[in-house]
C-alpha positions in Angstrom: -2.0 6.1 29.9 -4.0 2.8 30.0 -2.4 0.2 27.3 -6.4 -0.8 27.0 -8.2 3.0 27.1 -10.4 3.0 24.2 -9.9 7.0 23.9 -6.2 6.6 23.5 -5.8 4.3 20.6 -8.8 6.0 18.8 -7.7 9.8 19.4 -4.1 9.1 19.0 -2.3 11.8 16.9 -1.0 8.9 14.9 -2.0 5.6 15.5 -4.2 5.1 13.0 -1.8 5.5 10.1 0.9 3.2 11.8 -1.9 0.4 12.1 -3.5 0.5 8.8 -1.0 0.4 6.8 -0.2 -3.2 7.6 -4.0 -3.9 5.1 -2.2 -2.6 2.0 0.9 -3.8 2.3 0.3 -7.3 3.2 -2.5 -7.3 0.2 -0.4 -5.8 -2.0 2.5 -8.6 -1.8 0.3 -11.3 -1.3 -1.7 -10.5 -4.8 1.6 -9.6 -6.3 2.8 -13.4 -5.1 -0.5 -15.1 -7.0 -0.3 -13.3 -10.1 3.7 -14.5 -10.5 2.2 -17.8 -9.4 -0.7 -17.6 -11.6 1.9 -17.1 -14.2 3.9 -19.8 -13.5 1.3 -22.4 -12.7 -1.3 -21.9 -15.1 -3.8 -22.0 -12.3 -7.0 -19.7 -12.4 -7.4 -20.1 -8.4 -4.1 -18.3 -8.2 -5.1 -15.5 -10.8 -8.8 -15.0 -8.6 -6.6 -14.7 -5.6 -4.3 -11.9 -6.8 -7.3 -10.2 -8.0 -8.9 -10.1 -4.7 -6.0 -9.0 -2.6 -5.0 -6.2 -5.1 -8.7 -5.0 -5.5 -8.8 -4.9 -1.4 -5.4 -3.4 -1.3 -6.0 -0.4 -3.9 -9.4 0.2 -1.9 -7.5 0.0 1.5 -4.6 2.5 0.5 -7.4 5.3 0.7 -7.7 5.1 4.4 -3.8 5.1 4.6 -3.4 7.9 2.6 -6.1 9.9 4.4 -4.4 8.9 8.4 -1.3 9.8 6.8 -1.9 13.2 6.1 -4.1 13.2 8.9 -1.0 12.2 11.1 1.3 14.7 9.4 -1.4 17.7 10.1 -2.1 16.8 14.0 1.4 15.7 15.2 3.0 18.2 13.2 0.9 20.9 13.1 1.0 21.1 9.2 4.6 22.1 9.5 6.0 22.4 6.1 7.6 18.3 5.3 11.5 17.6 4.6 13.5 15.1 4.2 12.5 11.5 5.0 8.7 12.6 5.7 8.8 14.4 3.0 9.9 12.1 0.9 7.6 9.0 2.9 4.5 11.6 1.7 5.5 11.8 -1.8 6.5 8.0 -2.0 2.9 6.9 -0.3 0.9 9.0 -2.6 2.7 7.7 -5.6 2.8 4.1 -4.1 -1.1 4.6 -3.7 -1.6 5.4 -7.8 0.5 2.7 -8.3 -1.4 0.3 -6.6 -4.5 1.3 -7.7 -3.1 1.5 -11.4 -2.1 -2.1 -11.4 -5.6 -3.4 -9.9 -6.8 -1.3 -12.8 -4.9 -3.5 -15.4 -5.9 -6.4 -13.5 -9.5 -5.6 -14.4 -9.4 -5.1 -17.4 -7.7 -8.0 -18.2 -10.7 -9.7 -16.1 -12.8 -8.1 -18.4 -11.1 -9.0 -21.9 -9.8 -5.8 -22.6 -6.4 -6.5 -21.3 -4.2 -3.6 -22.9 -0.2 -4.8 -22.2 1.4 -7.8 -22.2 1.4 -10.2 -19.1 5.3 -9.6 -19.0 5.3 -6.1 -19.0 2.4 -6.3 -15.5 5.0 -8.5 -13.8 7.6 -5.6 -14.3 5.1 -3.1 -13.0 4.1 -4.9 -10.1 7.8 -6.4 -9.3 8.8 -2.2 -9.3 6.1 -1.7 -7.5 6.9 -4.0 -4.7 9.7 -2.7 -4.1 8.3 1.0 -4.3 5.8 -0.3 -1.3 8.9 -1.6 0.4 10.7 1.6 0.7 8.2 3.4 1.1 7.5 1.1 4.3 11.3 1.4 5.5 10.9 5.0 5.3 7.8 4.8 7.4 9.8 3.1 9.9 12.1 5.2 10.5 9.8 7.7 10.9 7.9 5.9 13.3 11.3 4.5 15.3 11.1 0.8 14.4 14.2 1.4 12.6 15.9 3.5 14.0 
C-alpha cells in the first residue's frame, strides 16, 4: 500500500471517521472558548465567533456520525457492539444532539428569543466539552492512539 494511493485513503474501511472527526471537535471547543470569552469580555466579535464555529460544528457532526456507523458496519461487519465501541457509539450519538442542541440555543438567542439564562448555556456547553472529550478518548482507544 502506497502512503499517497488515492483508492486507499478514499475506500478505507475506516479512515474517513478517524479524519473527520478532528472538524467537530476542534469547532466545538473553539466556539465553546468564545462564548466564555464573549461572556467575560463583553465583546460581540467573540459571541459571532462562537456562533460560527458551533453552527459549522453541529452541521459537521452529521458526516461523523454517518463514517462512524459506516466504519462500524464495513470493518466489523455489523457485529453486534460492546464495551468501549459500544459505548463510543452511544456517546457520539448523544455527543451529536448535544451539539446540535446547544447551536440551537445559540440561535435563538441570536434571534431574541433566547429561552435560559446565559449561566445555565455555560453549564451545558462546559458538560458538554467534556462529553466531546470522552467521547474522543474512547475513540482513541479504539483506533490505537491510546492504547
Amino acid at each position: 500500500m502506497h502512503p499517497f494511493d488515492i483508492r486507499s485513503v478514499l475506500l478505507a474501511k475506516h479512515a474517513q471517521h478517524v479524519v473527520f472527526i478532528h472538524f467537530p471537535i476542534a469547532l466545538f471547543l473553539a466556539g465553546v472558548l468564545f462564548d466564555f470569552l464573549a461572556q467575560a469580555t463583553k465583546r460581540s466579535a467573540f459571541a459571532a465567533a462562537a456562533y460560527c464555529n458551533l453552527m459549522f460544528a453541529a452541521i459537521s457532526t452529521i458526516p461523523v456520525v454517518i463514517s462512524g456507523i459506516l466504519a462500524w458496519q464495513w470493518a466489523l461487519e455489523g457485529q453486534k457492539l460492546k464495551g468501549v465501541l459500544l459505548m463510543h457509539l452511544i456517546l457520539g450519538c448523544f455527543t451529536s444532539v448535544t451539539i446540535s442542541f446547544i447551536w440551537w440555543i445559540h440561535r435563538k438567542a441570536r434571534l431574541g428569543t433566547a429561552f435560559m439564562p446565559t449561566v445555565h448555556r455555560l453549564g451545558i456547553e462546559a458538560v458538554a466539552a467534556m462529553l466531546v472529550m470522552l467521547t474522543g478518548h474512547l475513540g482513541g482507544f479504539l483506533s490505537g492512539v491510546n492504547a
